[in-house]
C-alpha positions in Angstrom: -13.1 13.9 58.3 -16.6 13.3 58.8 -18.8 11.4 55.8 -21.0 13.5 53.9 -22.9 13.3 50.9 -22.1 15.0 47.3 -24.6 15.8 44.0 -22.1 16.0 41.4 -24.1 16.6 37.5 -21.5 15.2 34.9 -22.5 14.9 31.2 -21.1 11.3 29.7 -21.7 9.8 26.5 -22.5 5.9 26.8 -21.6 3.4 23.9 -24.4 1.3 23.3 -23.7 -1.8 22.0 -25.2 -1.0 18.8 -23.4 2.0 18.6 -20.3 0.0 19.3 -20.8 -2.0 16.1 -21.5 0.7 14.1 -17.7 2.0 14.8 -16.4 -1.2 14.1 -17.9 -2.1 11.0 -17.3 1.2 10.3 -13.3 0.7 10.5 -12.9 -2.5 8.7 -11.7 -3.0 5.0 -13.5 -5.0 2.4 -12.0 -8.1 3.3 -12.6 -8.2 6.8 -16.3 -7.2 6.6 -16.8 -10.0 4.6 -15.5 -12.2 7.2 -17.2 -10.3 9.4 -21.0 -11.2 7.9 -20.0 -14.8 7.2 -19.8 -15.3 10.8 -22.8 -13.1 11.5 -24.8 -14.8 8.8 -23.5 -18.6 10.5 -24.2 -17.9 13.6 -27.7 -16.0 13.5 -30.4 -17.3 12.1 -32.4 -14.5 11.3 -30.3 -13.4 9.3 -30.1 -14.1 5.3 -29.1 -12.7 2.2 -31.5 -12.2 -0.4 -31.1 -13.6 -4.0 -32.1 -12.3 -7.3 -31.2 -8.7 -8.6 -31.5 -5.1 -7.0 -34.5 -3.4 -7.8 -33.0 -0.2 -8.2 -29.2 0.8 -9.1 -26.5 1.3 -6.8 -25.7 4.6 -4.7 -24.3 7.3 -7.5 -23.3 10.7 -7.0 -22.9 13.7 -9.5 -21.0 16.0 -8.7 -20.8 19.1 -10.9 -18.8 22.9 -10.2 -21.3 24.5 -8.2 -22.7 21.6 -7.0 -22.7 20.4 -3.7 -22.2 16.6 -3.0 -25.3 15.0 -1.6 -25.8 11.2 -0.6 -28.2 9.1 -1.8 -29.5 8.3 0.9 -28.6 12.1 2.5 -32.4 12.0 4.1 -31.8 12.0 7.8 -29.7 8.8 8.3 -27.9 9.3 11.7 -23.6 9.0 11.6 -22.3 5.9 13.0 -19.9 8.1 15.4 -22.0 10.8 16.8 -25.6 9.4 17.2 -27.1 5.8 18.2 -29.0 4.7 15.1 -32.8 4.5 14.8 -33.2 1.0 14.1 -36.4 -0.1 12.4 -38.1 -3.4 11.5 -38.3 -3.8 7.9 -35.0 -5.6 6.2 -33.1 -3.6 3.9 -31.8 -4.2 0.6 -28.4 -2.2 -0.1 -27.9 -3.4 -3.5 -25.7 -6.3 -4.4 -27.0 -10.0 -4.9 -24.9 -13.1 -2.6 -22.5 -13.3 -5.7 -21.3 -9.5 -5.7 -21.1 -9.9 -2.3 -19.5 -13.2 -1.9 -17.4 -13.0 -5.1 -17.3 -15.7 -7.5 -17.3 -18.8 -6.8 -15.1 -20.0 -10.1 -14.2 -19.3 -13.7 -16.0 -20.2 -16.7 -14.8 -23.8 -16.6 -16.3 -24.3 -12.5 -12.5 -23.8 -11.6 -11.7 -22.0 -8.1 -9.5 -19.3 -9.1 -6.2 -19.2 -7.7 -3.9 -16.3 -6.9 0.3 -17.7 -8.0 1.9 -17.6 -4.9 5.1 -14.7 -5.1 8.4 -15.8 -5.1 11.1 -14.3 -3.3 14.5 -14.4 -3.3 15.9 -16.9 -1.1 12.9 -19.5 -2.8 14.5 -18.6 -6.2 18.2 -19.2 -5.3 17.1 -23.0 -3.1 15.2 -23.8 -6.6 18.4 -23.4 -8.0 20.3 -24.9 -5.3 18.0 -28.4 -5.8 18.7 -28.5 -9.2 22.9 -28.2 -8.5 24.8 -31.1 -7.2 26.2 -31.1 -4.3 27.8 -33.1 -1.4 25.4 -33.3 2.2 27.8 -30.9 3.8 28.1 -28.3 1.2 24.6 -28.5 0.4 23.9 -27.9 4.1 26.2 -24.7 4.2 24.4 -23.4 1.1 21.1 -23.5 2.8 22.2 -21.7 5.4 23.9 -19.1 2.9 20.9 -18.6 1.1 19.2 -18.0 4.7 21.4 -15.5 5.7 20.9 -13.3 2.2 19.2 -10.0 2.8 16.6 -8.7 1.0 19.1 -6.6 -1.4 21.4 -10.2 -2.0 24.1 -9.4 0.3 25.5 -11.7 3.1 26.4 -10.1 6.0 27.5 -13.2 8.0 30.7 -14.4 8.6 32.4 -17.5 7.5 32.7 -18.0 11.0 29.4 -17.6 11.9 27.8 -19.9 9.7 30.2 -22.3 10.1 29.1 -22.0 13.9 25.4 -22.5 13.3 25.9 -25.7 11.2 28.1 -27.5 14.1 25.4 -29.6 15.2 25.1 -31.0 11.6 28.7 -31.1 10.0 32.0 -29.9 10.5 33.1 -27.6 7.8 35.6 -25.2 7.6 36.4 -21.4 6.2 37.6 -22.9 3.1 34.7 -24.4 2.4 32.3 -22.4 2.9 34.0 -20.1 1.0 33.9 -22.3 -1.8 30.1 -22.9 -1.7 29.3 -19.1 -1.4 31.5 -18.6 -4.8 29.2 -21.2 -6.1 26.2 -19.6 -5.3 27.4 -16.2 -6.4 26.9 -17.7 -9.9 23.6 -18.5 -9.3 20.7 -16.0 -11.2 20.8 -13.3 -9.9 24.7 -13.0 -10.3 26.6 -11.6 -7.6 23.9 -12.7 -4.9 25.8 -13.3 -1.8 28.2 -11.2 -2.6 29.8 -9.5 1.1 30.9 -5.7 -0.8 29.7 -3.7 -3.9 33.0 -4.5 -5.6 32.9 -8.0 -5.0 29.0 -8.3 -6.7 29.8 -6.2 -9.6 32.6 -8.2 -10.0 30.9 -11.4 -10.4 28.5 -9.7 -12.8 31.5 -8.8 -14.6 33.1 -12.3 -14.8 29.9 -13.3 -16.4 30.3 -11.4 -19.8 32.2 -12.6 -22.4 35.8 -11.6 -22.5 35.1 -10.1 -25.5 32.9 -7.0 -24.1 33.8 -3.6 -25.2 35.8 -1.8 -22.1 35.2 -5.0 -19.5 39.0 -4.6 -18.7 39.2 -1.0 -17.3 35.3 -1.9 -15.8 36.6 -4.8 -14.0 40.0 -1.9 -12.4 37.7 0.6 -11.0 35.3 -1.6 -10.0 38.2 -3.3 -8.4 39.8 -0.1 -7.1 38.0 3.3 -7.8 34.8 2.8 -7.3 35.2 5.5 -4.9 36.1 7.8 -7.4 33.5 6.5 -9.6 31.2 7.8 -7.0 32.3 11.2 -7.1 31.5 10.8 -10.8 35.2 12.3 -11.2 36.0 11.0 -14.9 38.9 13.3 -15.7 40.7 11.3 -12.5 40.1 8.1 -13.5 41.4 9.1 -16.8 44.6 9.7 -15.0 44.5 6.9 -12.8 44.0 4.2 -15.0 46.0 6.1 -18.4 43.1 6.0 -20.6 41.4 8.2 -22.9 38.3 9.9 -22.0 36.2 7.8 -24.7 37.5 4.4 -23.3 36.6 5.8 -19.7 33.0 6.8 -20.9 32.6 3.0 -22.2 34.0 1.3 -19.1 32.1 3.4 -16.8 28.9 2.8 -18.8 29.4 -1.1 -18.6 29.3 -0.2 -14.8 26.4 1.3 -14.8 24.5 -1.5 -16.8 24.8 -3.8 -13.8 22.7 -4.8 -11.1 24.2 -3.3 -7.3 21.6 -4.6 -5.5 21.0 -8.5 -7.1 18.0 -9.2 -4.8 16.0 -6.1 -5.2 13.9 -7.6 -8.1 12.6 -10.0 -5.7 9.9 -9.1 -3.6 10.2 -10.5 0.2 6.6 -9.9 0.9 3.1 -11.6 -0.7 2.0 -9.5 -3.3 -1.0 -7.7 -1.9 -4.3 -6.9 -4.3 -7.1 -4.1 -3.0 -10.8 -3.9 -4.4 -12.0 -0.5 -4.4 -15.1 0.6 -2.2 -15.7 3.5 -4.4 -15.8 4.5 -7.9 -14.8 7.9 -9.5 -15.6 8.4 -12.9 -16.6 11.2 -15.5 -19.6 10.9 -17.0 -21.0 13.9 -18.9 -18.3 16.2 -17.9 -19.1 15.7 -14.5 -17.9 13.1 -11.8 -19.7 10.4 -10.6 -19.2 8.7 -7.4 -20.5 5.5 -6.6 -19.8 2.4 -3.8 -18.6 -1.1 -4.9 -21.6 -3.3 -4.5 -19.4 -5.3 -2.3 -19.7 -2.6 -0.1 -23.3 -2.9 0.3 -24.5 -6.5 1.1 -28.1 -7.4 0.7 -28.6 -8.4 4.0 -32.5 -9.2 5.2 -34.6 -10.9 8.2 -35.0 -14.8 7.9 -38.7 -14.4 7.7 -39.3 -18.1 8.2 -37.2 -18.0 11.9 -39.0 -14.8 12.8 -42.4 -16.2 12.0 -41.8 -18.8 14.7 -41.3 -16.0 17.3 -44.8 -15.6 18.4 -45.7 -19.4 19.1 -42.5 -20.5 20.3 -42.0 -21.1 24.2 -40.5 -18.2 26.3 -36.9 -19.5 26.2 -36.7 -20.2 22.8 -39.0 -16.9 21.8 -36.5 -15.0 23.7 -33.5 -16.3 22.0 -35.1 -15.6 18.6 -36.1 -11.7 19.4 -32.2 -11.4 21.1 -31.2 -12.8 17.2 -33.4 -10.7 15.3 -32.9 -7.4 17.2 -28.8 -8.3 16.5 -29.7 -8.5 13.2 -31.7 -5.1 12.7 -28.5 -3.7 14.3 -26.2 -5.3 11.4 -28.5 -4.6 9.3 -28.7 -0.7 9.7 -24.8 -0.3 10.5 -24.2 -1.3 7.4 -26.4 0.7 5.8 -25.2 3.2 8.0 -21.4 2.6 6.9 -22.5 2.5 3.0 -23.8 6.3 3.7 -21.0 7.3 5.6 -18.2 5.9 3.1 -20.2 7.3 0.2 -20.3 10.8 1.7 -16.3 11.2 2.6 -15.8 9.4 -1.3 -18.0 12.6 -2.6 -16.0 15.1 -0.5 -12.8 13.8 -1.5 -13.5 14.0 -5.3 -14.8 17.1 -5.0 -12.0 18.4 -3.1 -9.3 16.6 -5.4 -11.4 17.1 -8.9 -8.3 18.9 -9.8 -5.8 16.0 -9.1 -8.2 13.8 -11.4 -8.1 16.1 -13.8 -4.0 17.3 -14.1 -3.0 14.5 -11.9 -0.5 14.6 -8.9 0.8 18.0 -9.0 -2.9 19.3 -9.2 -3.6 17.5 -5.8 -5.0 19.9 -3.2 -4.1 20.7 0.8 -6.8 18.4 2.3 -7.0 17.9 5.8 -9.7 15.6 7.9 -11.1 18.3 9.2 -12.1 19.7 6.3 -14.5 17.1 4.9 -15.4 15.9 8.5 -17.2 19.9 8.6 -18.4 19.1 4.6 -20.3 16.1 5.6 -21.2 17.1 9.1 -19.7 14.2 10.9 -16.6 13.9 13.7 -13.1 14.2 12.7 -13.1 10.2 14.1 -15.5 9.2 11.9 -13.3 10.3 9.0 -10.1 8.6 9.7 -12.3 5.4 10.2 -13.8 5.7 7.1 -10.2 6.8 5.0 -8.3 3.9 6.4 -8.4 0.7 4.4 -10.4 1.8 2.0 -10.2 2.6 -1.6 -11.3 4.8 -4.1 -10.9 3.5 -8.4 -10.4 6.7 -10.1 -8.8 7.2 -13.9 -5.5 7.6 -12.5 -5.3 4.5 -10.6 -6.8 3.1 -7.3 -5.8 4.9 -4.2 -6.6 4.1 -0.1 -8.9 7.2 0.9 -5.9 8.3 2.9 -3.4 9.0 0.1 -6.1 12.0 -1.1 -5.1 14.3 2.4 -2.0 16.1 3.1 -0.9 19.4 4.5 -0.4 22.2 2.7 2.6 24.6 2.0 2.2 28.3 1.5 2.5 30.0 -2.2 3.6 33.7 -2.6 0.0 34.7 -4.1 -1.6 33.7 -0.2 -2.5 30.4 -1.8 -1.6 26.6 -0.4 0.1 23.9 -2.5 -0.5 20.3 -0.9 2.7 18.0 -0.1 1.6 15.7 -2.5 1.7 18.4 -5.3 5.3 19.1 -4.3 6.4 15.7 -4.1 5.1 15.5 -7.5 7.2 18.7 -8.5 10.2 17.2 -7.1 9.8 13.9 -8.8 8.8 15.6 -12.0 12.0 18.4 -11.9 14.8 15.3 -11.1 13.1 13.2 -13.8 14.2 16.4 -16.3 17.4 17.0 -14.6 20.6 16.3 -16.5 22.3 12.9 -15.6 25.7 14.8 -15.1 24.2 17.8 -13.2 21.8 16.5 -11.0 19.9 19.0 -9.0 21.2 19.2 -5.4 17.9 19.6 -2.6 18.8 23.5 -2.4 18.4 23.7 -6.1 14.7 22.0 -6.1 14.7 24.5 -3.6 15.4 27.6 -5.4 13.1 26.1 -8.3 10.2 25.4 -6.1 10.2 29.2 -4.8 10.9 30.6 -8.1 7.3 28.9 -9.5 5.7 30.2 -6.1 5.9 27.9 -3.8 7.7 29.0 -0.5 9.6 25.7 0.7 12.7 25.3 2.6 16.0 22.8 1.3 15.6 20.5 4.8 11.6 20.2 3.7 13.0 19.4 0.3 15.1 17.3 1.6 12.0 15.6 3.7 9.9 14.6 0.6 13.3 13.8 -1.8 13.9 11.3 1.3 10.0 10.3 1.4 9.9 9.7 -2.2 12.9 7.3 -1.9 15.0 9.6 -4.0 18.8 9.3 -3.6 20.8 12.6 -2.9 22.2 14.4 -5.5 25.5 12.8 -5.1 24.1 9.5 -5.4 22.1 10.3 -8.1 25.4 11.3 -10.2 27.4 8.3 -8.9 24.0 6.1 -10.2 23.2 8.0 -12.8 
């Protein structure tokens, strides 16, 4: 094969560094682009924030019936995604002074504020296990109980197994470690550690007084038909335990009053708090949409540092224009992000004005693609903007995201949106009787008779996503 040479025209689009931040700025939440400018602000010195007020108000947006969104600052401003950014030389101001952006620095009395730290489970239950005496040995096999507790309060371990993972530290036996879990089955919640459903309603049983109106035929089918309780088949118990239909109704309601799952009240996981980026609100029978000041930082050059540029030697004067050109970047990518986040918040209120009107079952089919052609943007440059971020409207605060769903068909040629079905199905089990519940081919049926053309498995699919039990758990629960 002999060498030869080849003109090959090939169309490429290069990321420019500037460009590059743009998109990553653009993908961050509120928490990390505050880190994010901490950093930039520490370790540039051209770069400050600017005290004192805004001149003017922050970005709003009114958005009326035939109206069609516009940005405030809708005059040209390139998107982050599809075009390098003109960057200029005069700082910006985007609104917000260093303690919006910041956040307070304490309360009223000069106090830090700070967030109570959660508690879950297994801290609640060694709480309770400090304040119970107990020999070093049991105490050890306690810990290691409490350890082994799901989320839910079961234990799942064997006596065996524990008593195998505390070898090292004592010798203990079956016995008693059985003895220290019946212990700490009396601790709150009752029946934590429990190893069947029988066993921690049972415990939860043991608590009441004596006394309690049908504890004695509660305490036999939780001891022996709870299968049967299950089924929900009260005419069988009836004959099972030769009792009358009223004293079955009372025993099986003192079942129902207690806890299967001890543990679920206790969350595993840090309880996690969002600031919204944007604000929906009425105003004037229209909606408003507007950014969190937080959102836009008022970020200018260090004038002092770049006055120095001009008679400082070449090394130095070098370093300074390489800080004060990154700073123009960070400078217009955040302005850049505030337009682009405003835009997508517009479209999505306008798209959803419905949902913030009649609420959940009101919620349109919304797809990325639809307000990526609104705004005139990439399809990419929407998911950034939707994730880890959040909008405040008067039905609570939801991440951009929860807004967009795909859509079912209606019998009039129309589209319902899976979160309006969701919302159906939630809304048509709430109102179903206790005794009856509605099985997933009955939402079914319902769903098609008010127009909307569903299937029982996708039923099934948004029962299941909305962490609804089946209909046969639903009567054994209900």
């Amino acid at each position: 094969m002999k060498p030869a040479l080849q003109l090959r025209v090939q169309s490429q689009l290069a990321l420019t560094p500037q460009l590059q931040q743009a998109i990553r700025l653009l993908q961050l939440s509120s928490m990390e682009l505050e880190l994010e400018l901490n950093l930039a602000l520490e370790s540039n010195p051209l770069l400050d924030l600017e005290e004192g007020d805004p001149e003017g108000e922050e970005p709003v947006a009114e958005l009326g019936a035939d109206e069609i969104p516009m940005s405030a600052a809708d005059d040209g401003a390139s998107e982050p995604a599809d075009a390098t950014p003109d960057f200029d030389d005069a700082p910006l101001d985007l609104g917000a002074d260093r303690s919006d952006y910041r956040g307070s620095g304490g309360d009223e009395e000069g106090l830090e504020p700070q967030d109570a730290e959660v508690q879950d489970l297994r801290d609640h239950l060694l709480w309770q296990l400090n304040l119970t005496p107990m020999s070093p040995s049991d105490r050890a096999i306690a810990t290691a109980i409490i350890e082994a507790v799901d989320d839910d309060g079961y234990l799942a371990e064997s006596n065996e197994e524990l008593a195998h993972g505390l070898v090292g530290l004592f010798a203990v036996h079956a016995d008693q470690i059985e003895a220290v879990r019946h212990r700490i089955r009396c601790f709150d919640p009752i029946g934590v550690a429990s190893r069947t459903l029988a066993e921690c309603l049972g415990a939860q049983l043991d608590a009441r007084e004596v006394d309690t109106p049908g504890i004695a035929l509660a305490r036999r089918i939780v001891a022996e038909h709870l299968e049967t309780l299950a089924r929900n088949d009260r005419a069988r118990l009836a004959q099972k335990l030769r009792a009358s239909p009223e004293e079955i109704d009372l025993a099986i309601d003192l079942v129902r009053s207690l806890a299967p799952k001890p543990g679920a009240g206790y969350s595993s996981k840090p309880a996690e708090f969002v600031a919204p980026d944007a604000y929906a609100q009425k105003v004037g029978g229209r909606w408003q949409v507007s950014l969190s000041p937080g959102c836009q930082p008022r970020l200018a050059i260090n004038e002092h540092y770049a006055s120095l540029i001009a008679r400082a030697r070449r090394d130095d004067a070098n370093y300074l224009r390489g800080q004060l050109q990154e700073a123009r970047w960070l400078i217009k990518s955040l302005k850049t992000r505030a337009e682009t986040m405003l835009k997508v918040a517009q479209a999505i209120v306008r798209a959803q004005a419905a949902f913030l009107e009649f609420g959940a079952e009101a919620m349109r089919p919304l797809v990325l693609r639809d307000v990526a052609e609104e705004i005139g943007m990439h399809e990419s440059t929407v998911s950034r903007v939707t994730t880890r971020k959040y909008l405040h409207t008067p039905r609570g605060t939801f991440e951009f995201k929860y807004f967009f769903s795909s859509g079912v068909s209606t019998v009039d040629g129309g589209a319902a949106s899976a979160t309006a079905i969701q919302a159906m199905i939630r809304k048509l089990i709430d109102d179903e009787r206790a005794a009856r519940p509605l099985s997933d081919q009955a939402l079914a049926v319902e769903l098609n008779r008010r127009g909307i053309s569903v299937a029982r498995r996708t039923v099934a699919k948004y029962r299941e996503a909305l962490n609804i039990p089946s209909s046969n758990d639903r009567c054994r629960l209900g």
